[in-house]
SEVEX-368302 format. One line per 4 residues: their letters; for each residue x, y, z of C-alpha. Coordinates in steps of 0.05 Angstrom, whole numbers, plus 32768, in hexadecimal, padded with zeros to 4 digits. Example, Ala and Ser with C-alpha at 12.3 -4.5 7.8 and 13.67 -1.06 7.14 Angstrom:
<atoms>
AS = 80F6:7FA6:809C  8111:7FEB:808F
</atoms>
This chain:
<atoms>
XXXX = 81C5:80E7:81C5  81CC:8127:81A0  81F8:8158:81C0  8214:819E:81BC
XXXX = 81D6:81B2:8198  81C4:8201:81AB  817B:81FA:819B  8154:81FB:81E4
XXXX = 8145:81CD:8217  8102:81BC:81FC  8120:81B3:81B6  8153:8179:81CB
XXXX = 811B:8162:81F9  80EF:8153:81C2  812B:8127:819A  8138:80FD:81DB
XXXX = 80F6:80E7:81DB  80EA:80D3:8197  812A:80AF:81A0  811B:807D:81E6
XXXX = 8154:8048:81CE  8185:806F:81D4  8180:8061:8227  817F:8017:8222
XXXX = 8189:8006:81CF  813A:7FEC:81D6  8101:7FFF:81AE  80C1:8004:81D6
XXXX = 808B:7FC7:81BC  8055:8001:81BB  807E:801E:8188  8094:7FE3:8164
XXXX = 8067:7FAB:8168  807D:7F66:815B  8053:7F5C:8112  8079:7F77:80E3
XXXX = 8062:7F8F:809C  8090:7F6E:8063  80B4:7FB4:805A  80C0:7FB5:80A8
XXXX = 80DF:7F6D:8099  8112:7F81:8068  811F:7FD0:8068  8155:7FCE:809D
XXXX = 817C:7FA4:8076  8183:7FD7:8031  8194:8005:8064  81D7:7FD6:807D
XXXX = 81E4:7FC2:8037  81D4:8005:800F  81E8:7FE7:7FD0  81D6:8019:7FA0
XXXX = 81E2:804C:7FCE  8198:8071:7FE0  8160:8085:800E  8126:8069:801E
XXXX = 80E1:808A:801F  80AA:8063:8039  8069:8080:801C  8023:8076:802F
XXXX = 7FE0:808D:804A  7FDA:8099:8092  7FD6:805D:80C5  7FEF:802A:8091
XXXX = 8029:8021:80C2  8065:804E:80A1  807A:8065:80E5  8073:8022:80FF
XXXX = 809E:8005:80C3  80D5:8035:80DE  80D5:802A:812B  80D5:7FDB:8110
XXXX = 8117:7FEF:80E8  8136:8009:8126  812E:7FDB:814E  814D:7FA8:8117
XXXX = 8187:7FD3:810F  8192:7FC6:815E  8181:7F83:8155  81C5:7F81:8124
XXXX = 81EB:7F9F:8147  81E9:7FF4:8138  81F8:8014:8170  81BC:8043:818D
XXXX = 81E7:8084:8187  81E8:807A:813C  819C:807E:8134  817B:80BA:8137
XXXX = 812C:80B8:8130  8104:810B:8118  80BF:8102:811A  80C1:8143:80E8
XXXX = 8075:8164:80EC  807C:816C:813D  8075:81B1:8149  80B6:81C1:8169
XXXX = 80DB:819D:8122  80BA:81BB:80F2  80DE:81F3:80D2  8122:81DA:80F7
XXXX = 815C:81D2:80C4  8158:8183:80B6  81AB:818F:80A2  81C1:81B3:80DF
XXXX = 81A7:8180:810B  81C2:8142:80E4  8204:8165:80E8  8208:816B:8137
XXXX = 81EC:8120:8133  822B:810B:8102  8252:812A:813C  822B:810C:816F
XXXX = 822C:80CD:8151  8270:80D5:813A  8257:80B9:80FC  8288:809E:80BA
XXXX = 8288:807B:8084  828C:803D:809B  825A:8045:80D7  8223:807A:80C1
XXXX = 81EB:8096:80E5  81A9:8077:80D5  8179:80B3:80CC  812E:80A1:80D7
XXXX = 8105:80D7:80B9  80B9:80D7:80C2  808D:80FA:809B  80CF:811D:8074
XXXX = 80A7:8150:8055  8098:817D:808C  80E0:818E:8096  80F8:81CA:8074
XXXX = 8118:81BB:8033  8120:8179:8040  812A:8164:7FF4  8174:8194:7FF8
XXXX = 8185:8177:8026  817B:8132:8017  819B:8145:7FD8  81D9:8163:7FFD
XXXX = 81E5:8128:8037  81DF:80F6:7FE8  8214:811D:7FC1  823E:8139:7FF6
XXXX = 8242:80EC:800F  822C:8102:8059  823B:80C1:8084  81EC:80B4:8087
XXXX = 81B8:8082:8070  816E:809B:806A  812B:807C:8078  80ED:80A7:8079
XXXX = 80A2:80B0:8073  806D:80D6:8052  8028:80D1:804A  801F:80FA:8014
XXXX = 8044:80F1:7FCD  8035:8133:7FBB  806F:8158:7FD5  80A2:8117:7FBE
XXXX = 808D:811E:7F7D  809A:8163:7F76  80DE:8162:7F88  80F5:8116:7F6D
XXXX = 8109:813A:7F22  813B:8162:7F44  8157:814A:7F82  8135:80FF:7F87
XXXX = 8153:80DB:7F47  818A:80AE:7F5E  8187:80C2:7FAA  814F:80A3:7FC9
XXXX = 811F:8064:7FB9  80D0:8065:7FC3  80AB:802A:7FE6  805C:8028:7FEB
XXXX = 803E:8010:802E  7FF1:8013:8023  7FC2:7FF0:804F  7FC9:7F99:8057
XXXX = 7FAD:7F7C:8022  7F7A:7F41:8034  7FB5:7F0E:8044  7FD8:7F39:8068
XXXX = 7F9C:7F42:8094  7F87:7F07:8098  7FCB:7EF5:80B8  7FCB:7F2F:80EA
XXXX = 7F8E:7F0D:8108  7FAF:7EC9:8105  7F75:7EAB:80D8  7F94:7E9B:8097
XXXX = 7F8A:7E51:8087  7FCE:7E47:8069  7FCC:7DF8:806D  7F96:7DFC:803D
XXXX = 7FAA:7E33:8008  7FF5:7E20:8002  7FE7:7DFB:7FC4  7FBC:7E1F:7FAB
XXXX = 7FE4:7E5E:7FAE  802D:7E48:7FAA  8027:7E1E:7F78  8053:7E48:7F4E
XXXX = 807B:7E5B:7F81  808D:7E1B:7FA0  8089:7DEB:7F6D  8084:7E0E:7F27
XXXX = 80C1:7DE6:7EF6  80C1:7E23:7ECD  80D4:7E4F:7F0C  8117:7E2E:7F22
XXXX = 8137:7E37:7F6B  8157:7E78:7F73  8133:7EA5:7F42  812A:7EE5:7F4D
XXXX = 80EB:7EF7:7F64  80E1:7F30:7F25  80DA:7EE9:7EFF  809C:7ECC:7F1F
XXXX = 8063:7EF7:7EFC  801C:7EFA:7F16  8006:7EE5:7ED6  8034:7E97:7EE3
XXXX = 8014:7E98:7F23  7FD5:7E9B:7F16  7FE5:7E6B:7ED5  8006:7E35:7F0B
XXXX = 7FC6:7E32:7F38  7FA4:7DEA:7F36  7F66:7DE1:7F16  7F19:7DDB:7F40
XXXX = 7F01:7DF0:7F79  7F32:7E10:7FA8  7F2F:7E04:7FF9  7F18:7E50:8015
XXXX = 7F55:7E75:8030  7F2A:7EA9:805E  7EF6:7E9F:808D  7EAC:7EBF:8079
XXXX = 7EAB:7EED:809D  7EF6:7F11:8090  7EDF:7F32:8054  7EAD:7F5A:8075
XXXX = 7EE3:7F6B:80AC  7F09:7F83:807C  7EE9:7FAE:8052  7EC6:7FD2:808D
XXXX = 7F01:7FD4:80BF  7F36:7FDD:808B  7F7F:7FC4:8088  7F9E:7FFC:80B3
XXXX = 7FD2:7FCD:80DE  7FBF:7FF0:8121  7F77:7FE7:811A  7F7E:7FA1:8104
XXXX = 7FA5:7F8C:8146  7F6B:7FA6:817A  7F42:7F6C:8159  7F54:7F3A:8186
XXXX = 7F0F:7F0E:8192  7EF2:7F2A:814D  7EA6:7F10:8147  7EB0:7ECB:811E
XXXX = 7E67:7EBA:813C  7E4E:7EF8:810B  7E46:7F24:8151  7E2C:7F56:8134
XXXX = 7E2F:7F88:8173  7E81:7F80:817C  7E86:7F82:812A  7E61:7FCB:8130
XXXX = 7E97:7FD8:816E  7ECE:7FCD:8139  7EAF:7FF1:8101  7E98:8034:8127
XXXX = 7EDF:803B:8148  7F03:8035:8108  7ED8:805F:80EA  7EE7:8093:811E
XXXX = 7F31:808D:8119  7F37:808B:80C9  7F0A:80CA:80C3  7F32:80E8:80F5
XXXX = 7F7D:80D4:80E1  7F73:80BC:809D  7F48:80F0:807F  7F4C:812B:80AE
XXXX = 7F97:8129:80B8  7F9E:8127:8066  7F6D:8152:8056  7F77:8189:8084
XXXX = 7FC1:8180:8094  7FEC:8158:805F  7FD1:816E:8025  7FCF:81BD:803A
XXXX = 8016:81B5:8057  802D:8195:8010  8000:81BA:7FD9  7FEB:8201:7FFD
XXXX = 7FA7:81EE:7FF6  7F77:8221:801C  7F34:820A:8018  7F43:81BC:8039
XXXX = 7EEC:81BD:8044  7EEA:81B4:7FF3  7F19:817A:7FF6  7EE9:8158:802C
XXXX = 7EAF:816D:8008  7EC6:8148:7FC8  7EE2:810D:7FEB  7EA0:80FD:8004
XXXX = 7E84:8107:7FC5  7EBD:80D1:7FA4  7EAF:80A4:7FDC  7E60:809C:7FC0
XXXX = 7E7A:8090:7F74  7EAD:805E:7F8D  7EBE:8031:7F53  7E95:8053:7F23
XXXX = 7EAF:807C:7EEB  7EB5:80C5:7EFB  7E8A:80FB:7EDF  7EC3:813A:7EE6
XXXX = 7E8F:816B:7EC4  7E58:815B:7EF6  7E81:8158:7F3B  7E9F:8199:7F2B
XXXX = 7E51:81B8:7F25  7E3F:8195:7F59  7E77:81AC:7F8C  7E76:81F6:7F67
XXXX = 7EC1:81F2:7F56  7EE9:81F7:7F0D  7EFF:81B7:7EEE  7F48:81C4:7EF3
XXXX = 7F3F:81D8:7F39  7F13:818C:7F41  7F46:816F:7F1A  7F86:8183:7F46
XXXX = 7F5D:8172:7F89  7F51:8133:7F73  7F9C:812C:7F68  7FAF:813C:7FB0
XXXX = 7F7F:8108:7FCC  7F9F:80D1:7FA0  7FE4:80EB:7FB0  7FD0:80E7:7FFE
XXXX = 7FBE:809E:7FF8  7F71:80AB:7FFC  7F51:808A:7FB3  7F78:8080:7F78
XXXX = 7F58:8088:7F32  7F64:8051:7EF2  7F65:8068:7EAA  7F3B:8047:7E75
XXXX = 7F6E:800F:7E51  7F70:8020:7E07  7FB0:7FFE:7DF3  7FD3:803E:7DE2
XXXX = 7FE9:807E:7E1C  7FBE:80B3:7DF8  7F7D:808D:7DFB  7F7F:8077:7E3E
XXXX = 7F92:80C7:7E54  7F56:80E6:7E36  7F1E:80B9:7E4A  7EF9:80B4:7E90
XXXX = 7F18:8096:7ED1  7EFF:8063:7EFC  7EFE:8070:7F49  7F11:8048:7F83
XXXX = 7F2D:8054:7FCC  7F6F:803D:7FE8  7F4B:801B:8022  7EFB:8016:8017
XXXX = 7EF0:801E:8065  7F10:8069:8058  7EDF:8068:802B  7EA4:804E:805E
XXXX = 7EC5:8085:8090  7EBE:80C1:8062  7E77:80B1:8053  7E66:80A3:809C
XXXX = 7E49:805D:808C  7E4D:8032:80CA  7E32:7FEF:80C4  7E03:8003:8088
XXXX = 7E2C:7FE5:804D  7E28:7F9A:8074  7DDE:7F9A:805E  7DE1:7FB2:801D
XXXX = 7DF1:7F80:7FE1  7E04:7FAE:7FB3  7E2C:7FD8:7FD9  7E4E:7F9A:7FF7
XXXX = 7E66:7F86:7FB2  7E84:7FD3:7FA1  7EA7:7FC5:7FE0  7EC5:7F82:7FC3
XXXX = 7ED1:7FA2:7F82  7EFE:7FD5:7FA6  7F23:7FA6:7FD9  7F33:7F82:7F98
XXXX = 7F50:7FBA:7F72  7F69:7FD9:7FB0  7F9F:7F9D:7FB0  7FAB:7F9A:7F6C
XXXX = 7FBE:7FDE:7F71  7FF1:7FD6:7FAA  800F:7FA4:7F81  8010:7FD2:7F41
XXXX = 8033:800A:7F6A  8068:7FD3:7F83  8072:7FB6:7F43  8070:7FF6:7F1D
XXXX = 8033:7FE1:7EEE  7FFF:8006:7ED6  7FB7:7FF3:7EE5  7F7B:8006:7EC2
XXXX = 7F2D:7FF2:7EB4  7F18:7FE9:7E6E  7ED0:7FFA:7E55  7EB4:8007:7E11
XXXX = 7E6E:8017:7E0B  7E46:7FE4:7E33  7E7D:7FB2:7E3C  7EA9:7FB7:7E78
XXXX = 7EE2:7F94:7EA0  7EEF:7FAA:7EE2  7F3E:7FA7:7EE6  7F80:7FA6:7EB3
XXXX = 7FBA:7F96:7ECD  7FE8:7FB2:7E99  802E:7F89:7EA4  804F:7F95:7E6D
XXXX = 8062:7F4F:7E54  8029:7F2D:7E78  7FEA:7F58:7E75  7FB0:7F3D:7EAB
XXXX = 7F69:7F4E:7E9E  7F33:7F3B:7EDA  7EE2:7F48:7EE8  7ED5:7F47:7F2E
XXXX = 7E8F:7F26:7F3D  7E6A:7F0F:7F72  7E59:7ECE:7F54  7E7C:7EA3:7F22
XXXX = 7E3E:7EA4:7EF6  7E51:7EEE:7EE2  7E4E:7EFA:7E9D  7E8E:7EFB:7E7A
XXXX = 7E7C:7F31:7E3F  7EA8:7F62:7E52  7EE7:7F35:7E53  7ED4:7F13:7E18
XXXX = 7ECD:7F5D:7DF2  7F12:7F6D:7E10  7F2C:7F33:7DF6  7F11:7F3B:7DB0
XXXX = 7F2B:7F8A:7DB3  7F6F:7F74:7DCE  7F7C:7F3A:7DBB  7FBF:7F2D:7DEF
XXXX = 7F8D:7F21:7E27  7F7A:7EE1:7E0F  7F89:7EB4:7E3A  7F9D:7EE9:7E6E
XXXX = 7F54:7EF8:7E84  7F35:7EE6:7EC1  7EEE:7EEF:7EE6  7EF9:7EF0:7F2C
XXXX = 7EC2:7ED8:7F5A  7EB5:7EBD:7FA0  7EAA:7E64:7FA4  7EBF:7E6A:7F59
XXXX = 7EEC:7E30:7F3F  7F37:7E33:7F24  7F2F:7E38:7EDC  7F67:7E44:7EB5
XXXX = 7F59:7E76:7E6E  7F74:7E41:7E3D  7F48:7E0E:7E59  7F0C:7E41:7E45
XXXX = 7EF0:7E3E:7DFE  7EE2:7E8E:7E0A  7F32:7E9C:7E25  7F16:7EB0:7E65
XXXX = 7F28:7E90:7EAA  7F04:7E92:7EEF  7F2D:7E99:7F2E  7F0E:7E94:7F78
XXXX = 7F0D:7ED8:7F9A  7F3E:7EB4:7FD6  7F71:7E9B:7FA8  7F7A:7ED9:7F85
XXXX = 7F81:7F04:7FBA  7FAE:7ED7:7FD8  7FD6:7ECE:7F9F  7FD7:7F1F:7F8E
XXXX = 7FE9:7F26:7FE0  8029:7EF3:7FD2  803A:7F19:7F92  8042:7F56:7FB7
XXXX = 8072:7F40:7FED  809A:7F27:7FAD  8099:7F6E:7F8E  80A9:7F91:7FD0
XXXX = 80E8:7F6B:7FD1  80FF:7F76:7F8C  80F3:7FBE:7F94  8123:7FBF:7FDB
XXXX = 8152:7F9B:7FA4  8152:7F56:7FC8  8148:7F26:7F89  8143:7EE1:7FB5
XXXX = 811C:7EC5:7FEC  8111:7E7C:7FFF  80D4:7E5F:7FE4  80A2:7E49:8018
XXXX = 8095:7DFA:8021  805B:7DD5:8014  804E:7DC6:8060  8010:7DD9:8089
XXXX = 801B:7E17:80A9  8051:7E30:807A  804D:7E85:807B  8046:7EA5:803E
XX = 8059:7EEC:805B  809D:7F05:804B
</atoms>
C-alpha cells in the first residue's frame, strides 16, 4: 500500500481500490478471468527477465482485452512469487488521476515498496496516455535506471507515435492485441475440432524435416506453412455456423464469453440476442469512447460528430477502394482535413487502409487505398445493421473478405510486414502479404470456382509470386501452386485461417523475444494456442 502520500483521502482511496491484492496477494476472477490471450500467457515473464531492458505497451482498440492482459499479468507475477507491495496498478483516465504527476507518485511507491534493483516495482499503467507527460517520464524512470519495470495500455496509437522519435526508441517495446482471430474464437467457445485439423495445420510445425527441433520460431514462415499442408480435401476445422457468429458478434474476448449455449440449431431468436447486445456495447465503447473521448483527448480534435459522420460513411465502402475526392464533398470537409481524420480512426484501432502493391514505395504511396475494419461487427455496429447482413449474399461475402484480411493484418502488425491489395485496371487480387523474402499473394472467394485472372495478371506483372499465390475459398481443396500449370494454389478458407491464427501466436512470441516453444504433438486434442 502506498503511504505517506499528501494527496487527499479520496485520492489514496481511489489507488487502494484499483489495487484489491494488495489485502490478500489475489486477483479477483472478474478481473482476471481464467482464458488467457497468448500475450496474457507470456508478458509477465519479459517483465522478470527484462533482457534488453524495456517497457511494454500493450496497444489496441477498446474491449480487445488490454486491461484484461494486465490484471492476467498480475496475478502471474503473484503466482511467481512478487510480493503484492511491489505491484502497483493506475488506471490513468479516472478522473481523480488524470493530470496527477505519474513521477511523484511512483516515487512515494519506490518508497512504499522500498523498491531496488534487484526487487523493482512492477508498474501497471492503463491507458498511459492520459497521464500528464507520461512519455518524460517514462523517459526519466529508463535513463535514470528508476528500480521499475513498465507494462501499459492504450487504445489509441496516436499519441505513442508522436512521442516514440524522442523519448520511445530504446525504452519501451509495442505489442498489438486486436480482436481473436477465428481460432482464437473458436477456442473461447470450446468448439475447435483440433483432432481433425492437427495435420492439416501443423504439418510444418510438427513434422516439417526442413524445420528441425528447437528453431526459432522467426524461422517457420507462413509461406513453409502453407507449402507443408497435405494435398485434397481438408476435414472442416469450424462448425457452420461460427463464421456467422463471428463476423456479427465480433472477437471482443468479453463478448465472446457470455456465449455460453450459442444457437448451433441456427436459433435464430438467441443469435439476434447476441448480435443486438454487441451491437449496443461496441457502438457504445468501441466507437463512442474513441470517437468522442480517445481520439479528442490524443489529437485536440473539436468536431468528434465529423469523425462519426465519416466512420459511418467508411463502414458502407468497406473493402472497396476509397474515393477521397468524393467523401470529402459528400461530408463538406477539405481533403487534408478527410485525410488526417481518417488517420485517427486507423490509429484508434477502428479500420485500417492497404496501399495498392506496385513493387516499388513511390507507386504504392500515390495510388488509392483499399478499406477494411479491424473487427467487421464494429463495422455492423456503426452502421446499425442488426441481423440484416445474415440475409444478404453479397454483403455476407464483404464480411468474409474483411474477417480474412482483418487476420492477416494482425499478423502483419506482429510480424512487422506490410500488407497491401494489388489492382490494375480490371484485374484484381484481394490481399499481398509483402514478407520480404517470401511474398504471399491470396483472392478471397466464396467458391473455389472463382476465377483466377487477377492472380494470374499479378503473377505475369511480378513475376516472384509464382508459386506464392493462392485463392482462398470455403470446401476448396489443398492445392499446392507448383502443382498448378497457372502457379496459382487453392487453400480452404478453415485451413488458412487456422494456419494464419497459429502464425500469429508464433510472431507474438518472437516479438516478447522468446525464440522457442515446444512444438505441439500429433494427438487428438493437442492445443494449438500458445
Amino acid at each position: 500500500m502506498i503511504t505517506g502520500m499528501p494527496e487527499p483521502a479520496d485520492y489514496l482511496r481511489v489507488v487502494a481500490e484499483q489495487n484489491p491484492w494488495q489485502n490478500n496477494a489475489t486477483v479477483p476472477p472478474a478481473l482476471a478471468p481464467p482464458h488467457e490471450r497468448y500475450l496474457a500467457k507470456q508478458l509477465w515473464q519479459r517483465l522478470r527477465h527484462n533482457e534488453p531492458r524495456r517497457y511494454q505497451v500493450i496497444l489496441g482498440p477498446r474491449r480487445a482485452g488490454k486491461t484484461t492482459v494486465l490484471y492476467q499479468t498480475v496475478r502471474r507475477l503473484l503466482k511467481n512469487g512478487i510480493e503484492p507491495g511491489r505491484i502497483l496498478w493506475l488506471r490513468m483516465d479516472h478522473p481523480r488521476l488524470i493530470g496527477e504527476s505519474l513521477g511523484d507518485l511512483v516515487k512515494l511507491s519506490l518508497r512504499g515498496a522500498a523498491a531496488t534493483p534487484e526487487r523493482p516495482l512492477y508498474l501497471m499503467l492503463d491507458e498511459i496516455v492520459y497521464a500528464a507527460d507520461w512519455d518524460l517520464w517514462l523517459k526519466t524512470f529508463h535513463d535514470e535506471h528508476w528500480p521499475v519495470r513498465v507494462a501499459a495500455t492504450s487504445s489509441s496509437a496516436m499519441a505513442l507515435r508522436k512521442q516514440r522519435r524522442e523519448s520511445g526508441v530504446g525504452r519501451w517495446e509495442e505489442h498489438h492485441l486486436l480482436p481473436c482471430d477465428l481460432t482464437e474464437f473458436a477456442e473461447l467457445l470450446g468448439t475447435l475440432q483440433t483432432e481433425i485439423t492437427m495435420q492439416a495445420v501443423t504439418e510444418a510445425w510438427a513434422g516439417d524435416t526442413a524445420s528441425p527441433a528447437g528453431e526459432s520460431p522467426s524461422g517457420l514462415t507462413l509461406r513453409k506453412m502453407l507449402a507443408a499442408l497435405p494435398t485434397g480435401h481438408a476435414p472442416q476445422a469450424f462448425p457452420e455456423q461460427l463464421w456467422s457468429l463471428r463476423t456479427m458478434v465480433g472477437g471482443f474476448p468479453e463478448l465472446v464469453t457470455t456465449l455460453h449455449d450459442w444457437p448451433t440449431d441456427g436459433g435464430v431468436g438467441q443469435l439476434e440476442r447476441y448480435v443486438l447486445e454487441s451491437q449496443r456495447v461496441l457502438r457504445s465503447d468501441a466507437v463512442e469512447r474513441a470517437v468522442y473521448k480517445d481520439i479528442p483527448q490524443t489529437a485536440g480534435v473539436d468536431n468528434p460528430l465529423m469523425l462519426e459522420r465519416l466512420l459511418y460513411v467508411l463502414a458502407d465502402q468497406v473493402t472497396g477502394i476509397l474515393a477521397p475526392t468524393r467523401i470529402s464533398k459528400d461530408l463538406g470537409v477539405a481533403q487534408p482535413t478527410l485525410d488526417r481524420y481518417l488517420s485517427y480512426l486507423e490509429q484508434a484501432y477502428l479500420v485500417f487502409t492497404l496501399t495498392n502493391y506496385s513493387g516499388t514505395e513511390a507507386g504504392m504511396q500515390r495510388r488509392g487505398r483499399k478499406l477494411y475494419f479491424v473487427d467487421s461487427a464494429v463495422r455492423n455496429a456503426a452502421l446499425h445493421r442488426g441481423l440484416a447482413p445474415l440475409s444478404d449474399s453479397v454483403e455476407q461475402g464483404i464480411l468474409l473478405e474483411n474477417l480474412v484480411a482483418a487476420t492477416l493484418h494482425t499478423l502483419a502488425a506482429h510480424a512487422g510486414v506490410r500488407l497491401h491489395y494489388w489492382r490494375d485496371a480490371d484485374r484484381e487480387v484481394d490481399l499481398i502479404y509483402d514478407d520480404p523474402q517470401q511474398p504471399l499473394a491470396f483472392e478471397v472467394a466464396s467458391s473455389p470456382d472463382h476465377s483466377r485472372r487477377g492472380l494470374e495478371a499479378l503473377i505475369k506483372r511480378h513475376p516472384r509470386f509464382s508459386g506464392n499465390s493462392y485463392l482462398v475459398a470455403p470446401r476448396a481443396a489443398v492445392i499446392q501452386p507448383d502443382d498448378d500449370s497457372r502457379g496459382v494454389g487453392t487453400l480452404p478458407l478453415d485451413t488458412f485461417l487456422l494456419a494464419v491464427g497459429t502464425q500469429i501466436r508464433w510472431a507474438a512470441l518472437v516479438r516478447l523475444g522468446f525464440c522457442r516453444l515446444e512444438r505441439p504433438t500429433r494427438r487428438a486434442g493437442a492445443r494449438l494456442c500458445i
